[in-house]
C-alpha positions, -999 to +999 in steps of 0.1 A: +315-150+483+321-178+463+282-191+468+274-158+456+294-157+425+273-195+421+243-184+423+249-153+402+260-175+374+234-200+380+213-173+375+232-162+342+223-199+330+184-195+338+183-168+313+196-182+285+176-194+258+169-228+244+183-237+209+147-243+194+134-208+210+163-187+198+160-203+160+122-190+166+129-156+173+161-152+147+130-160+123+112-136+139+138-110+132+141-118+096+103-117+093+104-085+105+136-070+083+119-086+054+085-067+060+106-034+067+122-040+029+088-046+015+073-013+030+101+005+018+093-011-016+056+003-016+060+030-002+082+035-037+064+013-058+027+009-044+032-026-044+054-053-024+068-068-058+100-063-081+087-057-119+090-088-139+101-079-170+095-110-183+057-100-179+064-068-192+056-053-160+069-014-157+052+009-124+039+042-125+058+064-111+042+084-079+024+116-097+011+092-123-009+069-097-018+100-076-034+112-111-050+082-121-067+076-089-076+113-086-097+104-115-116+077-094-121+101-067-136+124-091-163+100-104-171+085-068-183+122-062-213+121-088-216+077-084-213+071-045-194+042-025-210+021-047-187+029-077-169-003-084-134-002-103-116-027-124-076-022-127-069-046-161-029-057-159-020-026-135-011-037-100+008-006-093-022+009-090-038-009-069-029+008-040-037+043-047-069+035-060-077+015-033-078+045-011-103+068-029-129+035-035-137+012-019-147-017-041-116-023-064-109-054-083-077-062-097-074-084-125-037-093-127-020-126-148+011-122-122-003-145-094+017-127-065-009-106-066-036-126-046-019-106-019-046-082-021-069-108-009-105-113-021-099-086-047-074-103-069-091-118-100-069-140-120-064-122-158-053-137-190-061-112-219-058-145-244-089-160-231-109-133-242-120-154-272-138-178-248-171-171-251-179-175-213-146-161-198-157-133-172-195-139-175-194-139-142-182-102-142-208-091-172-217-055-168-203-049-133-177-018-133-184+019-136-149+026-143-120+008-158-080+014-160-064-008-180-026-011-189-022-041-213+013-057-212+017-057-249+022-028-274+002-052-302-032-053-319-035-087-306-034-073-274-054-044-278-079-061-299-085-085-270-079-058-243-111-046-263-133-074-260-125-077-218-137-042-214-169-047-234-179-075-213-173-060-181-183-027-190-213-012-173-233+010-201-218+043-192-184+032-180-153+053-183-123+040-197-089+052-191-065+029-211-024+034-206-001+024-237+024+032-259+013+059-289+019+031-315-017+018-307-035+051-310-053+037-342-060-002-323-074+022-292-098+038-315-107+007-339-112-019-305-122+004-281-134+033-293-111+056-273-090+090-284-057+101-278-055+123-245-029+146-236-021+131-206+014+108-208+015+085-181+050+079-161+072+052-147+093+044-120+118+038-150+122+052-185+109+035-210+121+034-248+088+038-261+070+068-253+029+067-233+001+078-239-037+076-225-067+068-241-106+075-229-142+078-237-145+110-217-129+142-215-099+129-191-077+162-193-107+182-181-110+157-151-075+157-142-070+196-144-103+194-120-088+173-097-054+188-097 
C-alpha cells in the first residue's frame, strides 16, 4: 500500500508545472481577459480605445455610425468595390465603415490607431499649409467623412484645404461638427447645414450638426 500511495504522489509531482511555464500561461490568461475587455469595448465603442479627451476625442454613438456608414453603402451601389473612403480624425468609425467598403483609409493624429494596419495614415490637420503634405494622396477618394477635433476656423479652414487635396472631382463630403461652424463649413468647404445631428457615446455641451455637398437627408431616409 504504501508503494502505491508513492507512486501516486510521485505521479502528483510529474504533473506539476515548472515556475517558468506557469508565469507563461498566467500571461496567457491575462492576454486573454485583456482581449475579452477590449471586445467588449468595441463592441460599445467600435474601437479598442478609451477617448482621450485631451485630443478632443468623443465616439458616435451606435445609430450614428450605423447611419454614416449606411451612407457609404449607398454610394458603393452606383461606384463599385472600387469606391475608396477617407475617415479625417474619426476612428470610431472605422469599423462600421469598414464593413460596407472595402478600401477605407483612416487618417488619425492619435497613433494607437496603426492598429488598423496598412490603413492607418498618420493625420495632423496643421500641416495642411505645407505645400506637399498628402501629395501622395492627391485626388484619390470618392467619399470623405470628416470630424475635425476642433470647433475653430483654424480648424475648419485647414480641414478645408485636406479635403480639396484629397478630393476626387465628384467626391461627397459628409463633415461632423458643432453648429457654431455652419458659416466656416460653407466659406472653406463649400458645404450646407443638413438636418441630420450626429450622436455620441456621451453628451456633449455643444450641440452637432452635419454638413455635405449632396442631398445627405435624402440618402439616409433611403437607406433607412
Amino acid at each position: 500500500m504504501s508503494t502505491q500511495t508513492a507512486s501516486y504522489d510521485s505521479d502528483d509531482d510529474d504533473c506539476r508545472l515548472p515556475a517558468d511555464t506557469l508565469a507563461v500561461l498566467q500571461e496567457f490568461l491575462k492576454e486573454k481577459e485583456l482581449r475579452e475587455q477590449a471586445e467588449q469595448s468595441r463592441e460599445k465603442t467600435g474601437t479598442d480605445f478609451e477617448e482621450d479627451w485631451q485630443l478632443s476625442q468623443f465616439w458616435y454613438n451606435t445609430s450614428t455610425k450605423e447611419k454614416l456608414a449606411s451612407v457609404v453603402r449607398h454610394f458603393r451601389k452606383s461606384l463599385g468595390d472600387g469606391l475608396r473612403v477617407a475617415l479625417l480624425s474619426a476612428p470610431s468609425l472605422y469599423q462600421h465603415v469598414k464593413a460596407v467598403a472595402d478600401n477605407v483609409t483612416l487618417f488619425e493624429y492619435d497613433q494607437r490607431f496603426e492598429s488598423v494596419g496598412s490603413a492607418f495614415h498618420h493625420f495632423d490637420y496643421k500641416r495642411a499649409i505645407e505645400e506637399d503634405y498628402l501629395d501622395e494622396c492627391k485626388e484619390s477618394f470618392d467619399i470623405i467623412l470628416a470630424d475635425p477635433p476642433f470647433l475653430a476656423e483654424e480648424c475648419i479652414e485647414k480641414l478645408g484645404i485636406v479635403v480639396r487635396k484629397i478630393a476626387k472631382p465628384d467626391c461627397k463630403v459628409v463633415l461632423c461638427s458643432g453648429y457654431v461652424v455652419r458659416e466656416w463649413a460653407e466659406k472653406h468647404l463649400k458645404l450646407e447645414l443638413c438636418k441630420f445631428e450626429p450622436e455620441h457615446e456621451r453628451n456633449l455641451g455643444n450641440q452637432f450638426s452635419s454638413y455635405a455637398n449632396f442631398n445627405l437627408d435624402q440618402v439616409l431616409a433611403e437607406e433607412s
